[in-house]
N, C-alpha and C positions, 0 to 999 in steps of 0.2 A: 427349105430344109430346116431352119432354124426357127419356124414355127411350129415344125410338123413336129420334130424336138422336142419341143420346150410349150405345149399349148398352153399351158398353167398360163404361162406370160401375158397372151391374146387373152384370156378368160378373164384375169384378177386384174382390172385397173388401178383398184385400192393399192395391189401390193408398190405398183412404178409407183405410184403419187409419195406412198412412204418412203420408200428407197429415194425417192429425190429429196424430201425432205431432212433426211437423215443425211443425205449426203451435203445438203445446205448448209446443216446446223454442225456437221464436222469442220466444213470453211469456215463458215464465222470463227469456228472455236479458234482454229488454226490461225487464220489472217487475226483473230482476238490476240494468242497468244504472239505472233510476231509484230504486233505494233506494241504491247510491252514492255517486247525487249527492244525495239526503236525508241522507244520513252525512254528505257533507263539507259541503251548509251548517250542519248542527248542529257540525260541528268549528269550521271557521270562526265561528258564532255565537259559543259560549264561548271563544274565542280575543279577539274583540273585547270579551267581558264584561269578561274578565281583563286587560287592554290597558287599559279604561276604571278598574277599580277600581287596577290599579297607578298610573295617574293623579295617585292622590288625596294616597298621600305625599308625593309632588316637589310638590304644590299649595302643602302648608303651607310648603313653607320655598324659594319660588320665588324670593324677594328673594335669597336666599344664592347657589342655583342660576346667579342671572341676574349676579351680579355674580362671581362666579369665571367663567362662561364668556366674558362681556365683558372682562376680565382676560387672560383663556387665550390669545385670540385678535389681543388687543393687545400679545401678549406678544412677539410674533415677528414685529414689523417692520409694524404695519397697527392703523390707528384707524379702529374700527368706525361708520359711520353709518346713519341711517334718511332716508330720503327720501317715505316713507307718514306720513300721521300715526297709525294702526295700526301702524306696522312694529313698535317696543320693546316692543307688547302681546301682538303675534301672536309675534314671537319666545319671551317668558314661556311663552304657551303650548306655542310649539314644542319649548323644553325640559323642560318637563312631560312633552310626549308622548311621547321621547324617553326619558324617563327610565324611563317608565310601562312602555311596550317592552319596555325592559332586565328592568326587574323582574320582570315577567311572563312571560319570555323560556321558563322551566320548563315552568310550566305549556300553552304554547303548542306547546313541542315534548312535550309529554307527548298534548296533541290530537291532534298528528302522527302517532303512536305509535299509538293508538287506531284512526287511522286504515288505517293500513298494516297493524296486527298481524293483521287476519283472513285476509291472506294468506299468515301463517308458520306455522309448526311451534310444536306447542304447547310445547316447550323454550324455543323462542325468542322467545315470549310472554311469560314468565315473567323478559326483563331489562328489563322496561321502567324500573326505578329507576334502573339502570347506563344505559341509554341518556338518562334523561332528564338526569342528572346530567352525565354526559361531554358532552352536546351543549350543554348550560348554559354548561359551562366552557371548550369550545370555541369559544362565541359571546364569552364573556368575554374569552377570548385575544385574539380577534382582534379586538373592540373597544377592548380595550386598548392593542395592537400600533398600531392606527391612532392613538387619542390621545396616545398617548406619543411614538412614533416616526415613525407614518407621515406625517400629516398636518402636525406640525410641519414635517419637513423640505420638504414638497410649498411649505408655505403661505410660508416662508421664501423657499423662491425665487421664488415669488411675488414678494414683495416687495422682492425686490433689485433690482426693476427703478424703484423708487420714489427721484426725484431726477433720473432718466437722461433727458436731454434737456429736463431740468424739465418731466417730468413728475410727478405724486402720487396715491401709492397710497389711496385713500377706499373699501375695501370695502363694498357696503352688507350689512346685517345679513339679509336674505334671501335673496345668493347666498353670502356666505361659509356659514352656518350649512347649505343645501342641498347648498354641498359636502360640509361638515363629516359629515352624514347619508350622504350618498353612500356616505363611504369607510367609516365605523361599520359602516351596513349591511351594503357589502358584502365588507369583511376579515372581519365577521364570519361570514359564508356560506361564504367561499371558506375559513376554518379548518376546516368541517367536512367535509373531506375527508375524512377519514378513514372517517369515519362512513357515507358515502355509498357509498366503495369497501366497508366491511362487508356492505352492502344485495348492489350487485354482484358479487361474490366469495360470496355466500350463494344467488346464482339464478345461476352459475356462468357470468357476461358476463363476468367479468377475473378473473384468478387472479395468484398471484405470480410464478410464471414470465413471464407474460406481461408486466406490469409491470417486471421485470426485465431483459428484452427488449429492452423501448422505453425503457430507461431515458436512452442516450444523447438519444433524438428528446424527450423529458420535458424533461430540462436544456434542451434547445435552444427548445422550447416557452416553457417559465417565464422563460429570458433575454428573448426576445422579448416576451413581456407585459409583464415587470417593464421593458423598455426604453420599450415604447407606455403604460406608465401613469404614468409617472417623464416628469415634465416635461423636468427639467435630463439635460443628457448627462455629467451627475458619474458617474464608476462608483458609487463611494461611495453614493450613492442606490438607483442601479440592483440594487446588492446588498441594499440595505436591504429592496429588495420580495422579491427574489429567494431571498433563504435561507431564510424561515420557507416559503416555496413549495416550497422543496426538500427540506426540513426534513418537511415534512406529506404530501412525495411517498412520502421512504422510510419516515415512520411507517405510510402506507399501503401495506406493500408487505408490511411484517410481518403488517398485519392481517387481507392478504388469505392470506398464506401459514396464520394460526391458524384462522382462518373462513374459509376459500374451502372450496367446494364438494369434493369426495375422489373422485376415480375410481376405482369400483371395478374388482380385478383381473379380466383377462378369466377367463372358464370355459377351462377344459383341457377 
């Protein structure tokens, strides 16, 4: 019956041979995209191992940890309170975790690395020490950059508003320290530009001409960000966000012009 049906089927052998082919190359694709995502929960996994065992240092010496950061923060215009009776504990912890992070920071971008490198060039396999160390120290920067610089100045003005109209500044210790994380985390992200335009400029999405280019519409970019994330309308501030952004524009312009992609000469 199901010949008598369908004879097309019995006639065309080419058509099965394609249908199974196609049906082949849809598994692969399939069992392709679920080993993956098997790859990146085993990265992810060991990323939180390493997360947990960085941990353990900042554990032992958290009295020290907890009274320099309560310190740091009281340092610039603001006395930190709790309003939980948890709050002073969960904060200990928070700086543990914090810390654990940092420390672990290599090894997590080294997971990374692991991750992405089976889509390179076996040349380009072989920097994963240079990569993990540059991104180390780029997370470093830009952690640094915010506890040194960035944050003081944000949190200062903050508190200049303390007295005005009598009123008083009483931060409590789980939204200061939430900010405090905010900006670590994320000055440290946005330092690795560089890094990121390498990626781009090696699968030939931006190059340095093109960077070049856009460089006025860049500046005019970074002014506006560094104006929406800058509380105070001080230039002096404004700048403060804005150079190392522009700073990390044109280290990335070089790096796309060493590593970007090379077009080859057309054929004669």
């Amino acid at each position: 019956m199901s010949d008598t049906a369908n004879p097309d089927r019995t006639l065309d052998p080419d058509s099965a041979v394609e249908e199974e082919v196609r049906d082949g190359a849809q598994e692969r694709s399939r069992m392709g995209f679920l080993d993956h995502l098997d790859e990146l929960r085993r990265r992810l996994l060991y990323s939180v191992y390493a997360i947990v065992a960085g941990c353990i240092p900042p554990f032992f010496y958290w009295e020290r940890i907890f009274t320099y950061m309560a310190k740091y923060f009281g340092r610039y215009g603001a006395k930190l309170i709790y309003t939980q009776p948890m709050g002073a504990f969960m904060f200990s912890m928070q700086i543990c975790l914090l810390a654990g992070v940092i420390i672990a920071s290599p090894f997590v971008f080294s997971q990374l690395w692991l991750f992405v490198a089976p889509g390179l060039y076996a040349k380009e396999k072989r920097v994963v020490i240079p990569f993990v160390l540059l991104s180390s120290m780029l997370f470093a920067a830009g952690a640094a950059f915010s506890h040194f610089v960035a944050f003081p100045s944000m949190w200062q003005f903050f508190a200049s508003y303390d007295g005005m109209g009598g009123l008083q500044f009483f931060p409590t210790i789980d939204d200061t320290f939430g900010f405090y994380v905010k900006m670590i985390l994320g000055l440290g992200l946005v330092f690795q530009m560089p890094l990121l335009v390498y990626f781009l400029a090696r699968f030939g999405i931006v190059s340095a001409k093109f960077m070049l280019k856009q460089f006025r519409y860049a500046i005019l970019i970074i002014v506006i960000v560094a104006a929406v994330i800058t509380p105070s309308a001080d230039i002096v501030n404004q700048l403060i966000f804005a150079a190392p952004m522009v700073v990390l524009y044109v280290i990335s312009i070089g790096v796309a012009w060493i590593f970007g992609r090379k077009k080859k000469p057309a054929a004669d």
